[in-house]
C-alpha positions in Angstrom: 0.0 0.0 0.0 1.6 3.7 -0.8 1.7 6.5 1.4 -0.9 8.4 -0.5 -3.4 5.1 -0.1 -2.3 4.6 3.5 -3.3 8.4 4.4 -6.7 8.1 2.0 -7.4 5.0 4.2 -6.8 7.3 7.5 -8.6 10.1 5.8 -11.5 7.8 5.1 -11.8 6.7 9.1 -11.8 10.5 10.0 -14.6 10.9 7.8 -16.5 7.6 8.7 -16.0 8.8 12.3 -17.6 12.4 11.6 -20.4 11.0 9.9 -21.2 7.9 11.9 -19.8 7.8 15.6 -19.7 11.3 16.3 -22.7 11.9 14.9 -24.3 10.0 17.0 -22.8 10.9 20.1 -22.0 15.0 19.7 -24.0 16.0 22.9 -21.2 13.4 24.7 -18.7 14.6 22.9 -19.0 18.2 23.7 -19.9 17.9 27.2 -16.7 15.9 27.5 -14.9 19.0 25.2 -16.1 21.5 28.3 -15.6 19.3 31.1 -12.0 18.5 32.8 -11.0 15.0 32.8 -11.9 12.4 35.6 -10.4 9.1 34.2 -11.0 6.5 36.8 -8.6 4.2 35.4 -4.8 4.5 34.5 -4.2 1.1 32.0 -0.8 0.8 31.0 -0.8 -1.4 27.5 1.4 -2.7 24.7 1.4 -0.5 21.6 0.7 -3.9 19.5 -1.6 -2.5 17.4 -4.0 -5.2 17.6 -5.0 -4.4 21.4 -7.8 -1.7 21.6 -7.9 -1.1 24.8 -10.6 1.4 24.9 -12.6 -1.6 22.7 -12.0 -4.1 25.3 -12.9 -2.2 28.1 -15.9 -0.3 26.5 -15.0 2.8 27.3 -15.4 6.4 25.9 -13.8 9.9 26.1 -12.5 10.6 29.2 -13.3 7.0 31.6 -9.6 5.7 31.1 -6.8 6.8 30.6 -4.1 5.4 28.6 -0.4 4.5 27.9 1.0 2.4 25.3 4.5 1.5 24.9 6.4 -2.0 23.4 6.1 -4.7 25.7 3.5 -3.3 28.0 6.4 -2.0 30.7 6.2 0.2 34.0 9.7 1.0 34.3 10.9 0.9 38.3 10.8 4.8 40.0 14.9 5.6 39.5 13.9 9.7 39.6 15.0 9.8 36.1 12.3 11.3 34.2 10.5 9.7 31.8 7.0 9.1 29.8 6.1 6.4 31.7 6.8 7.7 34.6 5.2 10.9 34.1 2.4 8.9 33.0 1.8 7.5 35.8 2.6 10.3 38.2 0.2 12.6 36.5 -2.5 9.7 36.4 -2.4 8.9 39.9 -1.5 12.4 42.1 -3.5 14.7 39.3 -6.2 13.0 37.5 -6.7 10.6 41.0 -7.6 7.4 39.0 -9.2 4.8 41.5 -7.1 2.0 40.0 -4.1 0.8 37.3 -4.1 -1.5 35.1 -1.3 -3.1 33.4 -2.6 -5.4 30.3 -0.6 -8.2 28.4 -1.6 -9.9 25.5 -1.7 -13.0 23.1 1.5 -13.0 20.2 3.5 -10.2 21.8 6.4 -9.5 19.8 8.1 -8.1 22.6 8.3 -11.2 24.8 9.3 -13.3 21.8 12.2 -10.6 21.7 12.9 -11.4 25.1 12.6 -15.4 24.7 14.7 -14.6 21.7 16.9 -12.0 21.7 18.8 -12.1 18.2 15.2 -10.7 17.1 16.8 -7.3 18.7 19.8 -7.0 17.0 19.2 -4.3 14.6 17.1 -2.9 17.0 19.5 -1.3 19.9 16.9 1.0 21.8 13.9 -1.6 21.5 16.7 -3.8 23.1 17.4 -1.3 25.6 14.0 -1.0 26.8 13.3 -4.4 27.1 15.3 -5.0 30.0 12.4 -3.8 31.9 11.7 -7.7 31.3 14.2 -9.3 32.3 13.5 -9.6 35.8 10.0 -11.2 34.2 12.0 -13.8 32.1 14.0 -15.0 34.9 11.3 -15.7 37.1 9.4 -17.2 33.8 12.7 -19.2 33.3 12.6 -20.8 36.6 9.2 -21.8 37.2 9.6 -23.7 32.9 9.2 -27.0 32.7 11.9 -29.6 31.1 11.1 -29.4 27.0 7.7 -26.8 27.7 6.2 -25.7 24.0 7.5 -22.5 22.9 4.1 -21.0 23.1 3.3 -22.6 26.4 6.9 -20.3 27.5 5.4 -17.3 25.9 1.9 -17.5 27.9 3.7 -17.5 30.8 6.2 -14.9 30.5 3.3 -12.9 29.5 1.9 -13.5 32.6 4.9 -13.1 34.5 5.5 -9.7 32.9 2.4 -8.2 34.0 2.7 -9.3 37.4 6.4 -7.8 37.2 5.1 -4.3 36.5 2.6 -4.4 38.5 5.7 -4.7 41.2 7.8 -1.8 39.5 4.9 0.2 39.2 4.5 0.2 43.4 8.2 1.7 43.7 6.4 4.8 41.8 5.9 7.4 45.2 2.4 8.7 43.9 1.2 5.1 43.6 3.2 3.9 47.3 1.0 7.5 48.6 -2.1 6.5 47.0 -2.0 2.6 47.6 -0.8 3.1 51.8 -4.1 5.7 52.2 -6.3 3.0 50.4 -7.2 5.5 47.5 -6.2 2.9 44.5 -5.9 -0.8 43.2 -4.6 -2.4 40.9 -4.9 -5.4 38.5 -3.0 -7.2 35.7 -4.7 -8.4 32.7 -4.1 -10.4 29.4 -5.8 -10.0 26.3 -6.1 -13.4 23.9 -6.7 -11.5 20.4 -7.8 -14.9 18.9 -10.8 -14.9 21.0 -11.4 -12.1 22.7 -11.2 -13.5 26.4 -9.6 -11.2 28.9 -8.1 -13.0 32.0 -7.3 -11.1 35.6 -5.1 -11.1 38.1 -6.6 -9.2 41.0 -4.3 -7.2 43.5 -1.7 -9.8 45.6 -3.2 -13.3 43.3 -0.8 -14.7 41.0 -4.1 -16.7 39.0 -5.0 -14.9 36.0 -9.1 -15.9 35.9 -11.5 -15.5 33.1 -14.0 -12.5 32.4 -17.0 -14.6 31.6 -19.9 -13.4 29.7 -22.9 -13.4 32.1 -21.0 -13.4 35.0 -21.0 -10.8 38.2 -19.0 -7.8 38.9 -16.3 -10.0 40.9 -16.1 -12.1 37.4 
């Protein structure tokens, strides 16, 4: 596909979104155009382009608000800035959000990267970033079976890379603040694109479980 045909495409959406979406929904749209922010939800997410996190969460303007970076990471608080970390700052001691989420998914290219790490070569800052995994592959690499599957290692560094962030992200001091006066929870989630199914790990479980259709809030 050209550039031109790429940015038609794009064009296209806008338009499609004018006509259709906002159409629909301008009275919401405006009242959220003249109204601060009051996300109740910081979600920290890989920038796969496949994960819509908005989509899966069925959200609109201004309920959650989002990061996206390779790999899904919440790099440890080293009082180096950063746009993670200000991210995250700014979420939690600004906006207030009530919880964080950080959310994994199926196919992530950048724990194959980290299972694999020739994939990196020609790719020095990518590389660089990724050893906000590594911590998450060591502990993935200890609990592995003798001869697991390849994907059977990839589901659960996955895993184990959430629940790693979700650790870094509590050396953050607005989130340590927030968390000690019982103002905000968090939760680690992956996505499986294939079907659709989101599984969580709630705040201190290590057992990501199913959201079922039909079932409960505590689902």
């Amino acid at each position: 596909m050209s550039e031109e045909s790429v940015l038609e495409k794009l064009r296209a959406g806008a338009r499609k979104f004018q006509a259709e979406v906002y159409a629909k929904n301008a009275e919401h749209y405006q009242r959220a155009a003249s109204t601060p922010q009051a996300p109740h939800t910081l979600i920290i997410s890989c920038a796969d382009s496949r994960v819509d996190v908005e989509a899966i969460t069925s959200s609109g303007p201004g309920q959650v608000f989002v990061t996206r970076n390779v790999g899904n990471m919440a790099p440890p608080y080293s009082g180096t800035p950063g746009g993670v970390t200000a991210v995250i700052e700014y979420a939690v001691a600004a906006l207030k959000v009530k919880h964080v989420v950080v959310c994994g998914h199926s196919d992530c290219g950048a724990m194959k990267a980290l299972l694999h790490p020739p994939a990196t070569d020609n790719l020095p800052t990518v590389r660089y970033w990724l050893h906000h995994g590594q911590a998450a592959l060591m502990v993935a690499e200890s609990m592995a079976h003798k001869d697991e599957p390849q994907i059977d290692k990839l589901k659960r560094l996955t895993e184990e890379n959430v629940l790693m962030q979700l650790v870094h992200l509590k050396t953050h001091p607005s989130v340590a603040g927030a968390m000690a006066r019982g103002e905000l929870t968090m939760s680690g989630w992956v996505y499986d694109i294939g079907s659709g199914v989101v599984r969580i790990a709630e705040e201190g479980h290590r057992d990501f479980i199913p959201v079922t259709v039909g079932a409960g809030a505590k689902a």
